[in-house]
Each structure stands twice: as structure tokens, then as C-alpha cells.
N, CA, C and O of each residue as an XYZ file, in Angstrom:
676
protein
N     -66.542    204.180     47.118
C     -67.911    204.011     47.547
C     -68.748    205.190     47.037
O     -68.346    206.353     47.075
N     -69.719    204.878     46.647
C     -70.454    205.939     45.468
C     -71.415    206.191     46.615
O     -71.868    205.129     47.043
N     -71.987    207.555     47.415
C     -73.378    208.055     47.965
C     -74.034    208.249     47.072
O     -73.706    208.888     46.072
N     -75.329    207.602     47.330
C     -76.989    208.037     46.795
C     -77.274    209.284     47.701
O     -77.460    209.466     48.904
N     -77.224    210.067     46.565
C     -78.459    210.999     47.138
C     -79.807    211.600     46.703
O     -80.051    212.068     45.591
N     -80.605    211.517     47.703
C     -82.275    211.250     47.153
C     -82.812    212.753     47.789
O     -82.916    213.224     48.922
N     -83.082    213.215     46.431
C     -84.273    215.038     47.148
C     -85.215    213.967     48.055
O     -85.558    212.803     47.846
N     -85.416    214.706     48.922
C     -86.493    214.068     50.311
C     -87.511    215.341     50.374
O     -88.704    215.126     50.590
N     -87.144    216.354     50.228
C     -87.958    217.645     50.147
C     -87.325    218.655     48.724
O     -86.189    218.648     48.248
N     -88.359    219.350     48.369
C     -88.212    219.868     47.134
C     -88.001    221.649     47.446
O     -88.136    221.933     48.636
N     -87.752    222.607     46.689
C     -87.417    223.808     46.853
C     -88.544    224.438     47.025
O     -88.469    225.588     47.457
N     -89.812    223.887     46.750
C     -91.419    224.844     46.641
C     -91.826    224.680     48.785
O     -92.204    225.562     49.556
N     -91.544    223.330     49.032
C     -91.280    222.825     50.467
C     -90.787    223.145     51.440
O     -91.211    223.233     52.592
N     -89.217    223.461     50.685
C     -88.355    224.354     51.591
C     -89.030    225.777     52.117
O     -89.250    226.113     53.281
N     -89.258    226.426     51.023
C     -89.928    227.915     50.705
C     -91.261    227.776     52.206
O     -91.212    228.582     53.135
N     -91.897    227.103     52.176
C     -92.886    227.265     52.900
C     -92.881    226.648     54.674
O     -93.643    226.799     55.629
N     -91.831    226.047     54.488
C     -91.238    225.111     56.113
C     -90.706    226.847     56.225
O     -91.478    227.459     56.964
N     -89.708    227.639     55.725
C     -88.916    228.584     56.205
C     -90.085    229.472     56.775
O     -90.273    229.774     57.954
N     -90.897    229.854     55.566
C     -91.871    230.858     55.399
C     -92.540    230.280     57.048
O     -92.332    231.041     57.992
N     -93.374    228.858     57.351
C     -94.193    228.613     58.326
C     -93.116    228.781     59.514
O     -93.642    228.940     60.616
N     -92.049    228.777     59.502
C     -90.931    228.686     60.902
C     -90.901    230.329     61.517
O     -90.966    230.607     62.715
N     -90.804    231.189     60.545
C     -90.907    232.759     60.853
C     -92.219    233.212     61.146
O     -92.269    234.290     61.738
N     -93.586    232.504     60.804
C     -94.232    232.684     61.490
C     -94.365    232.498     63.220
O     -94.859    233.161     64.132
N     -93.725    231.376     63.115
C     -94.001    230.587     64.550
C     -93.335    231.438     65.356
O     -93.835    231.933     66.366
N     -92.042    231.679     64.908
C     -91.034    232.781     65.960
C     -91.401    234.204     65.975
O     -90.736    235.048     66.575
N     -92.474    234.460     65.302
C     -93.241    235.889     65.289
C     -94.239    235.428     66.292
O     -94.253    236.005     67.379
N     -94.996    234.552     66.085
C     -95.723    234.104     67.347
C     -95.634    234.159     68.956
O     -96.152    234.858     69.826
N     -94.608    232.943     68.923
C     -93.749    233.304     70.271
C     -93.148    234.186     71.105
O     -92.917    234.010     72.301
N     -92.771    235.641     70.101
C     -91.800    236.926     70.369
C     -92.517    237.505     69.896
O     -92.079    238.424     69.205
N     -94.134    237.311     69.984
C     -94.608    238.971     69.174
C     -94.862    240.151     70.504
O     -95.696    241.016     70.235
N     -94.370    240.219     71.551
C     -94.447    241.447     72.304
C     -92.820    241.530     72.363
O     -92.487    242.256     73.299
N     -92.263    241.267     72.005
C     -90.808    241.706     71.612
C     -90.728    242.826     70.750
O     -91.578    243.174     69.930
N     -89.602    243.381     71.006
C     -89.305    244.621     70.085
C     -88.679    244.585     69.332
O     -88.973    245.173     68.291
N     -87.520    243.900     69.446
C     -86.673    243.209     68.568
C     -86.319    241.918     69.119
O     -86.708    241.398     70.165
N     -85.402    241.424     68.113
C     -85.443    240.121     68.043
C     -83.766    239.446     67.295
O     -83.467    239.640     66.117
N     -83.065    238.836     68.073
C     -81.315    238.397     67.412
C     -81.510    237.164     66.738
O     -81.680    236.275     67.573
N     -81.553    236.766     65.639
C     -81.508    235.805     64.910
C     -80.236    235.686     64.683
O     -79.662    236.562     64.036
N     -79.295    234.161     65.357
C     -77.930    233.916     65.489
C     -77.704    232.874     64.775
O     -77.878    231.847     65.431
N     -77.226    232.602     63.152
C     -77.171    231.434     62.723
C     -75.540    230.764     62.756
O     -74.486    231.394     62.670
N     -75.695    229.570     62.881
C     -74.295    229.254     62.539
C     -73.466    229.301     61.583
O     -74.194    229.373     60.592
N     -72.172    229.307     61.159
C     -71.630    229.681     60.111
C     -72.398    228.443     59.691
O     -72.757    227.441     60.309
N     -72.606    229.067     57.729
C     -72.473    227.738     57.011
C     -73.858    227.725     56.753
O     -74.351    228.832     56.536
N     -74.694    226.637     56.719
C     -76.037    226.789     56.274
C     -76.926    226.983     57.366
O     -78.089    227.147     56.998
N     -76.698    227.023     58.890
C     -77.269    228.070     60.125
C     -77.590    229.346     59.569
O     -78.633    229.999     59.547
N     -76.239    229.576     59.046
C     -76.412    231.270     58.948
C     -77.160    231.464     57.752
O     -77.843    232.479     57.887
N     -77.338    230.904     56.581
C     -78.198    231.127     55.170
C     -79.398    231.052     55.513
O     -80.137    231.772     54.843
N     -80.140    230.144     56.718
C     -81.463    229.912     57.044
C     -81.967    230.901     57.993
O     -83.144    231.239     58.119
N     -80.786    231.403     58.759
C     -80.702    232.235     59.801
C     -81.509    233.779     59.056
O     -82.560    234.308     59.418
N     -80.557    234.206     57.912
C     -80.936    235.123     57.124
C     -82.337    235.355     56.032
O     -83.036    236.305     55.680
N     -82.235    233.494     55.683
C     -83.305    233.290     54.883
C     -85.379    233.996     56.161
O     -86.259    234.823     55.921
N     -85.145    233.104     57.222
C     -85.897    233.498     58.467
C     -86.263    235.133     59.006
O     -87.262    235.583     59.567
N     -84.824    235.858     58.507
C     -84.852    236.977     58.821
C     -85.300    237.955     58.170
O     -85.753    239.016     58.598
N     -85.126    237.460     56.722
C     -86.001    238.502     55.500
C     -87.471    238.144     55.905
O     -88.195    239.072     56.266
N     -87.967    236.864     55.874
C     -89.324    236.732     55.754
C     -89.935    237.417     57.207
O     -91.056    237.910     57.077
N     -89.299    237.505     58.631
C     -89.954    237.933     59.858
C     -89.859    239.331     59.434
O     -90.752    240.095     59.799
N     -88.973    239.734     58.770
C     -89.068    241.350     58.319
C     -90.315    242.161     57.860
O     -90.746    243.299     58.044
N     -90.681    241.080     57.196
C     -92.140    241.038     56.104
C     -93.028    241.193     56.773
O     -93.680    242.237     56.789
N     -93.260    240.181     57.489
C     -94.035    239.788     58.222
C     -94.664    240.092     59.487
O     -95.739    239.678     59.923
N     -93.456    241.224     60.238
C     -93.725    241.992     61.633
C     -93.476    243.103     61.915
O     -92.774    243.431     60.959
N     -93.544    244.003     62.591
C     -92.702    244.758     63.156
C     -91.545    244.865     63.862
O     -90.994    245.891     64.262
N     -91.099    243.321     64.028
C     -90.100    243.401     65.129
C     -88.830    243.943     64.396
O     -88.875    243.918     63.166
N     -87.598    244.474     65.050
C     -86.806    244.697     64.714
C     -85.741    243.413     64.625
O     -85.473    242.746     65.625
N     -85.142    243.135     63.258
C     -84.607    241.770     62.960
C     -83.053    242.247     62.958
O     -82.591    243.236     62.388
N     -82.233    241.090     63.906
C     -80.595    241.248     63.772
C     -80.396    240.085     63.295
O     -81.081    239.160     63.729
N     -79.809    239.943     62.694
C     -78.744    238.521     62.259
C     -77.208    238.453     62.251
O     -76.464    239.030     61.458
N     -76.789    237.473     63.492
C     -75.751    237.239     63.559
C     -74.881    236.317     63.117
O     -75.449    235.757     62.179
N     -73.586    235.749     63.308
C     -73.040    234.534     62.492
C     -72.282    233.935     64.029
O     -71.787    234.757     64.801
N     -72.267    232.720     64.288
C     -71.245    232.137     65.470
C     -71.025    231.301     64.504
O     -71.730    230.698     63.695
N     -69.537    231.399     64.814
C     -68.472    230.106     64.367
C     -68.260    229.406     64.798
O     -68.424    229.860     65.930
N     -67.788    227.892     65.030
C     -67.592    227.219     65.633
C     -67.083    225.348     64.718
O     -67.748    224.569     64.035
N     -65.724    225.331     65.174
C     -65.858    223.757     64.701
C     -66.375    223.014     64.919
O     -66.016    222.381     65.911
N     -67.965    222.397     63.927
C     -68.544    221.637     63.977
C     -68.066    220.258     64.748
O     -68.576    219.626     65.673
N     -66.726    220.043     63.880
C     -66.251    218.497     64.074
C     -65.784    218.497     65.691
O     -65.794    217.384     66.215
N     -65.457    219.411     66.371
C     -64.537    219.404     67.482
C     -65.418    220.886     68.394
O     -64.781    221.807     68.905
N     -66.878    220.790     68.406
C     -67.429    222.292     69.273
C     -66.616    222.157     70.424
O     -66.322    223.334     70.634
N     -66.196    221.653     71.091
C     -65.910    222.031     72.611
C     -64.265    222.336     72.230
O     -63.609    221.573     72.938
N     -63.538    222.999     71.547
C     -62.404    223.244     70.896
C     -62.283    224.550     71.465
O     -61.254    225.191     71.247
N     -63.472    225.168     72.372
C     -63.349    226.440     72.370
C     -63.217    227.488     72.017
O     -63.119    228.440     72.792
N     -63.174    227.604     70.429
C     -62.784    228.595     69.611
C     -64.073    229.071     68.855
O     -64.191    228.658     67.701
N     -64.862    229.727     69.257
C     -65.952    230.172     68.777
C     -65.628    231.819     68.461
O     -64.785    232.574     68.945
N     -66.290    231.950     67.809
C     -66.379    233.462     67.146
C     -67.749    233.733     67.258
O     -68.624    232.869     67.313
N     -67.956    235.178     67.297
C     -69.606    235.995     67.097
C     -69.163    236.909     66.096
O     -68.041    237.359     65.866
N     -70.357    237.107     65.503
C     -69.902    238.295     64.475
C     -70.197    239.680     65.071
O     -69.963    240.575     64.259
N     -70.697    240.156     66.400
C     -70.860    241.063     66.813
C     -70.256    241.267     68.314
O     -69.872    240.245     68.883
N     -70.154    242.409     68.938
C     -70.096    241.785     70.581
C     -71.065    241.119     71.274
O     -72.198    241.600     71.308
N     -70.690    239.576     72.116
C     -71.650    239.538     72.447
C     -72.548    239.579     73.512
O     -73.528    238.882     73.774
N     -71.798    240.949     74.328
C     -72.845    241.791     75.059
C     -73.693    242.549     74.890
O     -74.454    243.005     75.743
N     -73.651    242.848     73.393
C     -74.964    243.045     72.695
C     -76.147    242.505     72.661
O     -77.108    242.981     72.058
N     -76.142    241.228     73.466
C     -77.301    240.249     73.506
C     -77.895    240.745     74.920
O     -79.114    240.870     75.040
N     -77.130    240.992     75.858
C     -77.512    241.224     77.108
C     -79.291    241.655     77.471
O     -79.478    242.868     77.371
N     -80.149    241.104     77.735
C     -81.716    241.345     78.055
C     -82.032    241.219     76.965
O     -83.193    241.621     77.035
N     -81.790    240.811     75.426
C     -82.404    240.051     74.638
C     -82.297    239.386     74.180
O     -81.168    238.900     74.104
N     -83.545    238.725     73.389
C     -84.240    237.857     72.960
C     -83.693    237.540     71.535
O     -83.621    238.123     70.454
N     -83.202    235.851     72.266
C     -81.911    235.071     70.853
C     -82.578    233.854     70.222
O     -83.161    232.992     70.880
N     -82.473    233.850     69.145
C     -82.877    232.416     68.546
C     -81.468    231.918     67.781
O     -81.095    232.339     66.685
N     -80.884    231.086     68.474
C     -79.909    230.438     68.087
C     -80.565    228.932     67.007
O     -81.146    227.921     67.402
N     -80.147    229.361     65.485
C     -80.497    228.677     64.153
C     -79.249    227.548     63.254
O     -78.121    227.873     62.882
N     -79.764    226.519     63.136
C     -78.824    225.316     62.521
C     -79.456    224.869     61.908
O     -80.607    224.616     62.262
N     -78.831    224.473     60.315
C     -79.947    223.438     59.296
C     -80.562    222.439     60.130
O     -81.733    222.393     60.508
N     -79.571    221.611     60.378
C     -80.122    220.350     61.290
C     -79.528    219.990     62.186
O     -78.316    220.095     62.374
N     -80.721    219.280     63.183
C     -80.282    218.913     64.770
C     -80.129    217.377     64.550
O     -81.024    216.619     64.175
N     -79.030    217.098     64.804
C     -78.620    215.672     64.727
C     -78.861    215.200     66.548
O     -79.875    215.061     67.230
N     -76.747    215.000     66.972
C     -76.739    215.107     68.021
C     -76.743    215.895     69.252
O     -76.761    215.529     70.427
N     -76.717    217.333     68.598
C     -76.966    218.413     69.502
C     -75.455    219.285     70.034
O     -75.254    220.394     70.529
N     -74.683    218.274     69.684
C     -73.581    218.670     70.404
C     -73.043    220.222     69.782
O     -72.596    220.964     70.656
N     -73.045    220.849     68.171
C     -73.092    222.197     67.775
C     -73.673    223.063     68.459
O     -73.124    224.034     68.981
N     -74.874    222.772     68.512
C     -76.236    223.708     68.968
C     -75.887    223.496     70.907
O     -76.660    224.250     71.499
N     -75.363    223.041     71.487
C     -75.090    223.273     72.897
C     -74.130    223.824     73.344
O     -74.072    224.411     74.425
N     -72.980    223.644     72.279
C     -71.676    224.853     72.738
C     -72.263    225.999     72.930
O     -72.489    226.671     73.936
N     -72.627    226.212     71.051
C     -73.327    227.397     70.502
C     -74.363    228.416     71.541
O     -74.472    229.624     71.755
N     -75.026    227.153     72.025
C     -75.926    228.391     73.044
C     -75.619    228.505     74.430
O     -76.306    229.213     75.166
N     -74.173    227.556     75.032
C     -73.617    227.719     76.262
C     -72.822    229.051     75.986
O     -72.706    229.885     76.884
N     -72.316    229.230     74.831
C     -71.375    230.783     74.542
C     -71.871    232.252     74.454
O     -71.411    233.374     74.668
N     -73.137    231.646     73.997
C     -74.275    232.851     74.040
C     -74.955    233.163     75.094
O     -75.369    234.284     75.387
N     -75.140    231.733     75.949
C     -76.105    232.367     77.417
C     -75.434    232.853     78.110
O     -76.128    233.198     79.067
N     -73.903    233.279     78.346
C     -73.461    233.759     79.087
C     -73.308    235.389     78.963
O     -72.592    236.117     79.650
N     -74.277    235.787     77.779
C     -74.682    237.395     77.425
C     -75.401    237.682     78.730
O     -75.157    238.750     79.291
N     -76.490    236.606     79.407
C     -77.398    237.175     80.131
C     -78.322    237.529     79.051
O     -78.288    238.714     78.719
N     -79.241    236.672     78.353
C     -79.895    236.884     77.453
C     -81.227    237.143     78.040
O     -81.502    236.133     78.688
N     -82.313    238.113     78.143
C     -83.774    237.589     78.346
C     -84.299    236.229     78.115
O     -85.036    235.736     78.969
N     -83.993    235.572     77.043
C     -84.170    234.316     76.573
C     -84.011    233.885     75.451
O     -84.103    234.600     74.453
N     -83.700    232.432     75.420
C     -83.019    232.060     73.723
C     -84.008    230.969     73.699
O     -84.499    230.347     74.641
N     -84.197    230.866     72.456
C     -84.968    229.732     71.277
C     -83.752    228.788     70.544
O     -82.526    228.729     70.643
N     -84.645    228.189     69.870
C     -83.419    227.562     69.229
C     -84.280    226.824     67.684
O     -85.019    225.900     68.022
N     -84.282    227.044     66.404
C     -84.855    226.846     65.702
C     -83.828    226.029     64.838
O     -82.655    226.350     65.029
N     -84.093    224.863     63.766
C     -83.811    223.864     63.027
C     -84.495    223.883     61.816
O     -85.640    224.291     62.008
N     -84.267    223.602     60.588
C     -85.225    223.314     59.726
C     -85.425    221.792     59.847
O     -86.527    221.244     59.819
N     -84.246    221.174     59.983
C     -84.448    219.383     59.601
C     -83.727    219.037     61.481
O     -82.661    219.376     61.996
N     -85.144    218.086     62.131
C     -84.532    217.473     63.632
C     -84.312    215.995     63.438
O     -85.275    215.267     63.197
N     -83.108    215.528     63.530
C     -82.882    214.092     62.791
C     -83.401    213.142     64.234
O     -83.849    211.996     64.206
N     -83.217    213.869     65.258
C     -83.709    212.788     66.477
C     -83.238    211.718     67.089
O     -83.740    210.820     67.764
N     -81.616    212.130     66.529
C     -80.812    210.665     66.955
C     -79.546    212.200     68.370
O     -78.330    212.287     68.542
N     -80.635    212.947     68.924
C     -79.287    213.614     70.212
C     -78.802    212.709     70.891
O     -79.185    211.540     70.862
N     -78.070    213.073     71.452
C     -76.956    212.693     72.567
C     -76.446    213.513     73.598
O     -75.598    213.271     74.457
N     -77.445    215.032     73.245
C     -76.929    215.706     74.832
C     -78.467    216.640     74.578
O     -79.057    216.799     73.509
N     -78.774    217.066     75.692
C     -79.952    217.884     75.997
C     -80.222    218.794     75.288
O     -80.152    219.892     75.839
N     -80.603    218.785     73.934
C     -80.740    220.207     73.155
C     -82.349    220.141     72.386
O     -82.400    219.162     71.642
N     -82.993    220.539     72.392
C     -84.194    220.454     71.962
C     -84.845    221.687     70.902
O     -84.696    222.677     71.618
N     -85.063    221.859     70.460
C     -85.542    222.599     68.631
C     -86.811    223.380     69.196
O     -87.953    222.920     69.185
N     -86.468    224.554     69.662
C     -88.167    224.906     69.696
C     -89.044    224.970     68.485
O     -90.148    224.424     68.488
N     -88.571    225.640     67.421
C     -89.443    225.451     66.134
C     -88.213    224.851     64.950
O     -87.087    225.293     64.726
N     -88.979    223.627     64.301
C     -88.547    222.758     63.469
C     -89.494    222.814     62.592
O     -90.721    222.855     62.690
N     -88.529    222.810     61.428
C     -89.466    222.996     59.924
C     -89.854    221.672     59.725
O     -91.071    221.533     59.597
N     -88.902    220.234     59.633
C     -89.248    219.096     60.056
C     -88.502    217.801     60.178
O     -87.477    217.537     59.549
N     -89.068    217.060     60.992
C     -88.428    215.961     61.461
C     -88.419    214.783     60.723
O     -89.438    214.425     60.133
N     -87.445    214.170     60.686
C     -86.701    213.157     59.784
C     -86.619    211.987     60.743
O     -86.426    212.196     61.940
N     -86.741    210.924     60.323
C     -86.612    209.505     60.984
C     -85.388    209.120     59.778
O     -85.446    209.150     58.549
N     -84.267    208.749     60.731
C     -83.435    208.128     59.655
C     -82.314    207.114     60.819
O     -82.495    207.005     62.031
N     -81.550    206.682     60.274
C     -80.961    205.979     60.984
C     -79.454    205.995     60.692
O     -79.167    205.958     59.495
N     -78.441    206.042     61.569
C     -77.147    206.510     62.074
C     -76.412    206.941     60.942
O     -75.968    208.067     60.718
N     -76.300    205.417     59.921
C     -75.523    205.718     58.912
C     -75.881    206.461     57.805
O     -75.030    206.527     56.918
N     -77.578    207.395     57.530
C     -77.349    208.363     56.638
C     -77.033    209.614     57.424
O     -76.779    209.801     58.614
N     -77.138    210.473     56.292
C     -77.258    211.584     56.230
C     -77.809    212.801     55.789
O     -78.020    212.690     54.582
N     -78.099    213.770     56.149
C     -79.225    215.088     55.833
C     -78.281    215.634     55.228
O     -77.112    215.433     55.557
N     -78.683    216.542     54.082
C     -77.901    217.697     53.704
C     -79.067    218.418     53.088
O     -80.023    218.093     52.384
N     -78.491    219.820     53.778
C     -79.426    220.923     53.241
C     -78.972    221.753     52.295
O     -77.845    222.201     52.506
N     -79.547    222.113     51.253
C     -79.015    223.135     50.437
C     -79.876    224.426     50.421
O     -81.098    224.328     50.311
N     -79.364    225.443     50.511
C     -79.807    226.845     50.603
C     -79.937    227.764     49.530
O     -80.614    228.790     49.465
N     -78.832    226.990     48.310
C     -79.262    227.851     47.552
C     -79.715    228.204     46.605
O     -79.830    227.328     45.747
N     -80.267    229.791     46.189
C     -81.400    229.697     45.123
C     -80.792    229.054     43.723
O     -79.709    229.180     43.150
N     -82.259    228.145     43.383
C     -81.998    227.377     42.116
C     -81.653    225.540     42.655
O     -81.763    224.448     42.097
N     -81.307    225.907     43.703
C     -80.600    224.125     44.240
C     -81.416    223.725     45.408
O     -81.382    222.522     45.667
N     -82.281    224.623     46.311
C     -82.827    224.462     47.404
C     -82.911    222.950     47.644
O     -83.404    222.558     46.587
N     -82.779    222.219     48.169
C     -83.985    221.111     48.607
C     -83.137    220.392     50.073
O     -81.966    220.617     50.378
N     -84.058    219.542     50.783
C     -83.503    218.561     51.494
C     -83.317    217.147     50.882
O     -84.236    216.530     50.344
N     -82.035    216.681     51.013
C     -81.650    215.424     50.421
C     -81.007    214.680     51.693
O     -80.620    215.105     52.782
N     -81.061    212.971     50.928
C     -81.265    211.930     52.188
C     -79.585    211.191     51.539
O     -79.814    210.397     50.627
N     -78.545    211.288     51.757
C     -77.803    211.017     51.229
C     -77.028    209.236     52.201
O     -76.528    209.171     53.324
N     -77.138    208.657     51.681
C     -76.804    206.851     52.381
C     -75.559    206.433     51.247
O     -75.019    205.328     51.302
């Protein structure tokens, strides 16, 4: 069985959804001092970082970027990793980051493992929200939302020279 896959967004697109998303989270956290940008392994964490150069630029806040691991296919497997301790989070301010929000079920381990830092408060940012969840997880800032239906799929690419969002069926 051969997948089509169709650019849906282009790399000039990408550039400016990332660029407008680090605004928004400078917005939200601008009396913050610093600020934990937590991406997931994989293309979480490339957007995670990509987010983190540009808020650098862009603010004063002090920018961390972290990595959580976690098996996508099986999150409740329990086996999550942080790349730092993570009582390091303790009274601050987390934005837990994933290419895309499908069913939610990544992004709810992910930030059940983290709220138990005792965080001041967590965000949760997406570039692509596909809108088909299945458990309570909601995108505070989304670069953008996709209408698609069960049997495709999103794939994001991160990297330079290949950027784009593609619709792969």
C-alpha cells in the first residue's frame, strides 16, 4: 500500500506559526522570570528548542529546555524519563510542547509526570491540533488546527531544508 503524502504547510509557514507561538507564550508569561520549555523526545523536543531560540530573542525571560521521554505507543507504560531533575520545576512555570495533539493521550501522561513537581503552572503548546482527543488535554497555544479524519495522518518535519507540515492518507 503506497501513502500519499501532500505538503499541507510549507517551511516559510512553519517559520512564522513557530515565530507567532513564542510570541504568544511571551505574552502569557511575560511577568515571569524564567520560563521551562519541556518538549517531548522526538519532534516535541526540536519545536520545543526551535520556540526556545526565538523566546530568547524576543524577551528577557530566562529560557530552559527540557526533553521527557516517553512511549508514545504505550504512555501509561510508566517509563518516562526527564532530562533534568524534576524538582527543578518546583514553583515554576512549564510549557509542556508536542508537534501534534491528536488524542491527547502523550501530552496527559507527559503533564501528569510533571505536575507532580508542584509546578506554579503548566501550558501546553502544539504546533498542529488534529481535534480528534479522547481524553481531556487541551493546547493552550497552537500554531494550527487541522480538520482531518481518523484514517490520515500529520507528520511534522523539523528539519532545516525539509521543514513543512504534510497530510499523509
Amino acid at each position: 500500500m503506497t501513502i500519499e503524502r501532500t505538503l499541507i504547510v510549507d517551511a516559510t509557514t512553519v517559520n512564522m506559526k513557530i515565530t507567532r507561538m513564542a510570541h504568544e507564550l511571551y505574552e502569557r508569561h511575560h511577568k515571569s522570570k524564567e520560563i521551562f520549555l519541556v518538549g517531548i523526545k522526538g519532534q516535541g523536543m526540536d519545536l520545543a528548542q526551535r520556540i526556545g531560540r526565538e523566546l530568547s530573542q524576543i524577551s528577557p525571560l530566562e529560557v530552559h529546555v527540557e526533553t521527557i521521554s516517553l512511549i508514545k505507543s504505550n504512555p501509561s507504560n510508566k517509563e518516562i524519563s526527564f532530562s533534568s531533575e524534576r524538582s527543578a520545576l518546583k514553583g515554576k512555570t512549564v510549557v509542556l510542547i508536542d508537534d501534534v495533539l491528536n488524542s491527547g493521550r502523550t501530552l496527559i501522561h507527559a503533564a501528569g509526570f510533571l505536575v507532580e513537581a508542584e509546578l506554579k503552572q503548566m501550558s501546553i503548546a502544539t504546533l498542529v491540533e488534529r481535534s480528534h482527543r479522547r481524553f481531556p488535554v487541551k493546547a493552550d497555544i497552537v500554531g494550527l488546527t487541522i480538520s482531518t479524519n481518523l484514517k490520515e495522518h500529520i507528520s511534522v518535519e523539523l528539519t532545516k531544508g525539509k521543514e513543512g507540515i504534510y497530510l499523509e492518507a
